[in-house]
C-alpha positions as CSV (number, residue, x, y, z in Angstrom):
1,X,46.8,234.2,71.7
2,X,44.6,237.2,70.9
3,X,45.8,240.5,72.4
4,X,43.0,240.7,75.5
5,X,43.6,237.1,76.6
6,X,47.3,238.1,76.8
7,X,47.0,241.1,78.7
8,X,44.9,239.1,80.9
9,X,47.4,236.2,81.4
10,X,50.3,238.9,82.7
11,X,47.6,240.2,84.5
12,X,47.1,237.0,86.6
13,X,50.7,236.1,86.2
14,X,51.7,239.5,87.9
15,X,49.3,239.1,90.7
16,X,50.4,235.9,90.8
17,X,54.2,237.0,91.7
18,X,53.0,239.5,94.3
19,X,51.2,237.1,96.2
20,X,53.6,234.6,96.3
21,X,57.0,236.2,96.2
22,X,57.9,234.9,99.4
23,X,57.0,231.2,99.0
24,X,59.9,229.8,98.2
25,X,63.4,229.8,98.9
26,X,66.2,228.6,96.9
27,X,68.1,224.9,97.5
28,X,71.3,224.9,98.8
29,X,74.2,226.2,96.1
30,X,75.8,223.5,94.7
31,X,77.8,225.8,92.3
32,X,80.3,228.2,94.2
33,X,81.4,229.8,90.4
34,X,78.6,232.5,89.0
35,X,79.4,231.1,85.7
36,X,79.2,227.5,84.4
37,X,80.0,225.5,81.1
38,X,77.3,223.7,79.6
39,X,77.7,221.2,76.8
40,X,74.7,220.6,74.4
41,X,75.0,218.5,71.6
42,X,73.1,218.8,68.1
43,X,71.1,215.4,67.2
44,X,70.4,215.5,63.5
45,X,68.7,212.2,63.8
46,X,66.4,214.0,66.0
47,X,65.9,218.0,64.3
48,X,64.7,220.7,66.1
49,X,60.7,220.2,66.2
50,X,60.4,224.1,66.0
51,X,62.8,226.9,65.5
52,X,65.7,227.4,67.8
53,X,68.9,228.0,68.6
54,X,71.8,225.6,70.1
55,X,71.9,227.7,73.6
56,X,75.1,229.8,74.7
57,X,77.4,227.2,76.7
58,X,77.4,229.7,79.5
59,X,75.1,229.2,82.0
60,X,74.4,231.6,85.3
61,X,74.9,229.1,88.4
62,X,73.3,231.5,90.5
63,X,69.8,232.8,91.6
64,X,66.2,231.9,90.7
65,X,63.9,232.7,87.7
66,X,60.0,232.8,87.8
67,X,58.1,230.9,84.4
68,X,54.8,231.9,83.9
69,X,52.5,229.9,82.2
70,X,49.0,229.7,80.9
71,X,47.0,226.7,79.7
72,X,43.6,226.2,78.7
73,X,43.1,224.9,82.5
74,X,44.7,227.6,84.2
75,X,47.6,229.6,84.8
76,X,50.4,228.8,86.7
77,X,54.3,230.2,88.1
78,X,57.0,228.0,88.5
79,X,60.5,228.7,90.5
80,X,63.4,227.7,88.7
81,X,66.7,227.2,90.8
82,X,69.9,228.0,88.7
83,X,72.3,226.8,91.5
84,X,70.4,223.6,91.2
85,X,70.5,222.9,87.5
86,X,72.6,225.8,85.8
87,X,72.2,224.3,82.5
88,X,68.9,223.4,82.5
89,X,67.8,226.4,83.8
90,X,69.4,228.2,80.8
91,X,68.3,225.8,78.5
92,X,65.1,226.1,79.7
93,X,64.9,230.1,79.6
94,X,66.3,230.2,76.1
95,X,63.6,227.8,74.8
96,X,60.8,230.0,76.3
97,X,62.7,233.1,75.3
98,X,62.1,231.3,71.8
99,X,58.6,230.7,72.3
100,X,59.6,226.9,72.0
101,X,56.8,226.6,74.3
102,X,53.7,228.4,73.1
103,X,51.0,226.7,71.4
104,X,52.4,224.0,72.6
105,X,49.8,220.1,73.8
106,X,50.6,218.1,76.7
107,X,50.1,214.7,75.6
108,X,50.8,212.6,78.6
109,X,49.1,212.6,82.3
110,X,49.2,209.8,84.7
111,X,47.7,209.0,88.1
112,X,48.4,206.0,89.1
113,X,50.0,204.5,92.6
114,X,53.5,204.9,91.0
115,X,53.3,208.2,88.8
116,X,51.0,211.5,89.2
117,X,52.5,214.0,86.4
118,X,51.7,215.7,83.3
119,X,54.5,215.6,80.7
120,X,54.8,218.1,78.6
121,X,57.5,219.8,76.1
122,X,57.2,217.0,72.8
123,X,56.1,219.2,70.4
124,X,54.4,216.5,67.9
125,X,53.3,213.4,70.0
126,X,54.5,212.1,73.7
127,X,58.3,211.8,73.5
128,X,58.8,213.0,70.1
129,X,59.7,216.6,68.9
130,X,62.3,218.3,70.4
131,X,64.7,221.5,70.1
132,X,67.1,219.4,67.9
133,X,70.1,219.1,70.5
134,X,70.8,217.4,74.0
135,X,72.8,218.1,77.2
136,X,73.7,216.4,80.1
137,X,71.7,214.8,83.5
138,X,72.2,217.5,86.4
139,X,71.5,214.7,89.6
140,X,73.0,213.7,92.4
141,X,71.0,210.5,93.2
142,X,69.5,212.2,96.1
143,X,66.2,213.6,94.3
144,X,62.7,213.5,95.0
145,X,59.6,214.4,93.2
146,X,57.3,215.4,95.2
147,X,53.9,217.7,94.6
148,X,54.7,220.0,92.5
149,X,58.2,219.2,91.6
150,X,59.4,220.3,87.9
151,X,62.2,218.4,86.1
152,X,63.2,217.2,83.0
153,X,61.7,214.1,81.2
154,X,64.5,211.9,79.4
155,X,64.8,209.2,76.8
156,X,67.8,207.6,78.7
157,X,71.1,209.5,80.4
158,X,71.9,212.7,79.1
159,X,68.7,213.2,76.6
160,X,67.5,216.2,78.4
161,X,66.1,218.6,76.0
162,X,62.9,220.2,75.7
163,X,60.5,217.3,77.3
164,X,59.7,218.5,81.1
165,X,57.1,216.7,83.4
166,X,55.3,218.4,86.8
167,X,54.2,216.0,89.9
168,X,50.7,217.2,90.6
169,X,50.8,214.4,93.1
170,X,53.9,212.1,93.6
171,X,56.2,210.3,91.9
172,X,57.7,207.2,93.0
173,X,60.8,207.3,90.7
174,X,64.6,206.7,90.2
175,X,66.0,209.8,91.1
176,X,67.6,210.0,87.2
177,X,65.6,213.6,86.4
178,X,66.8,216.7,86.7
179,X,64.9,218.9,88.8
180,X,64.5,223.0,87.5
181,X,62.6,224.0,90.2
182,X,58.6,223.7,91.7
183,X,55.5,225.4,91.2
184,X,55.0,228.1,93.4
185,X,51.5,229.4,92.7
186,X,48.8,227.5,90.7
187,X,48.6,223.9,91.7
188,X,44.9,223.9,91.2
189,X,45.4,224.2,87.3
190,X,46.8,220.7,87.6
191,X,43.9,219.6,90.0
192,X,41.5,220.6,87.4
193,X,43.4,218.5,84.7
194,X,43.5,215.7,86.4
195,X,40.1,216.0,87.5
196,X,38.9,216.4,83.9
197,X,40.4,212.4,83.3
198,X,42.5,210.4,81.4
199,X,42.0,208.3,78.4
200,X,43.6,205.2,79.3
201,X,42.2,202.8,81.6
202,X,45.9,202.2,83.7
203,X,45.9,206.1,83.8
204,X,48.4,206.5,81.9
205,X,48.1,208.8,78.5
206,X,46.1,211.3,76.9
207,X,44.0,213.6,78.9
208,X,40.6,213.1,77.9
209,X,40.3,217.2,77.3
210,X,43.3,218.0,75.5
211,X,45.6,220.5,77.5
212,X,47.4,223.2,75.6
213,X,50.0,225.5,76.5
214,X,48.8,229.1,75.4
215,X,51.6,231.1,76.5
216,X,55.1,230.9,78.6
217,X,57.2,233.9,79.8
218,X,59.8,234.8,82.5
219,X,60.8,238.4,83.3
């Protein structure tokens, strides 16, 4: 990203923040410890798509954290809950702290009667390219995924990894995802998106404008 978009992304991101500070309040703490262990677990039959680092296995279970994002549609802020998911919070921090993220294509939306979301995360194709490790399912069986939920995408139990999908409507769905938080400010990026179409006659697949991740940061 050139230098004058940038300063113009944390400009909107920090406007952003001030406007909705307040929005949103944190879940319930599942996790009375500050401090918890995370396991993740290297898969060399699937390397690390781009550069990065197994994370640390200790993971805050406390708090919230604020992702920014920009896309080519829009910008938008998502509040992440580390009581919620302590591990994939952290594991999601550490990839944007690696810039995992930037520069990044969504590859999949959907709007159909079962599924409104926009996956993103795979770094060379839907559902393939990840950070080269895995870690476990944070659920309870209890979830929902409703507008403008964000939680991991999976492969199967305990593939989580880079892969991450937001509801821009609903999502009728086995509650098998771990959920990292919800967008707080934004939503209209994701109206525009969806609005722009998708390339697939059940609504299921490419957008028909491709939609890029510029740039992600927290603070």
């Amino acid at each position: 990203m050139k230098l004058p978009a940038l300063i113009a992304a944390v400009l909107v991101a920090t406007t952003l923040t001030t406007l909705t500070t307040t929005t949103a309040s944190a879940a319930p703490d599942r996790h009375p410890r500050p401090v918890v262990k995370c396991e993740f677990t290297p898969t060399p039959e699937n390397p690390a798509a781009k550069p990065v680092r197994i994370p640390s296995a200790n993971a805050r279970a406390k708090g919230t954290v604020d992702v920014y994002f920009v896309t080519n549609y829009g910008p938008f802020v998502v509040r992440m809950d580390r009581a919620n998911a302590p591990c994939g919070v952290h594991n999601f921090v550490h990839l944007v702290q690696s810039r995992f993220y930037d520069a990044t294509q969504c590859f999949r939306l959907t709007n159909s009667a079962r599924l409104g979301v926009l996956q993103c995360g795979d770094i060379y194709r839907q559902e393939e390219g990840g950070p080269g490790y895995k870690f476990p399912d944070e659920v309870t069986g209890k979830e929902t995924y409703d507008r403008g939920t964000v939680a991991y995408g999976n492969q199967g139990p305990g593939t989580n990894g880079s892969e991450f999908f937001v509801v821009h409507s609903f999502a009728h769905i086995a509650p098998n995802y771990t959920v990292l938080g919800h967008v707080i400010a934004g939503m209209s990026t994701f109206d525009r998106m969806v609005a722009a179409g998708i390339a697939d006659p059940d609504q299921d697949g490419p957008p028909v404008k491709p939609i890029r991740i510029l740039k992600v940061w927290t603070f």
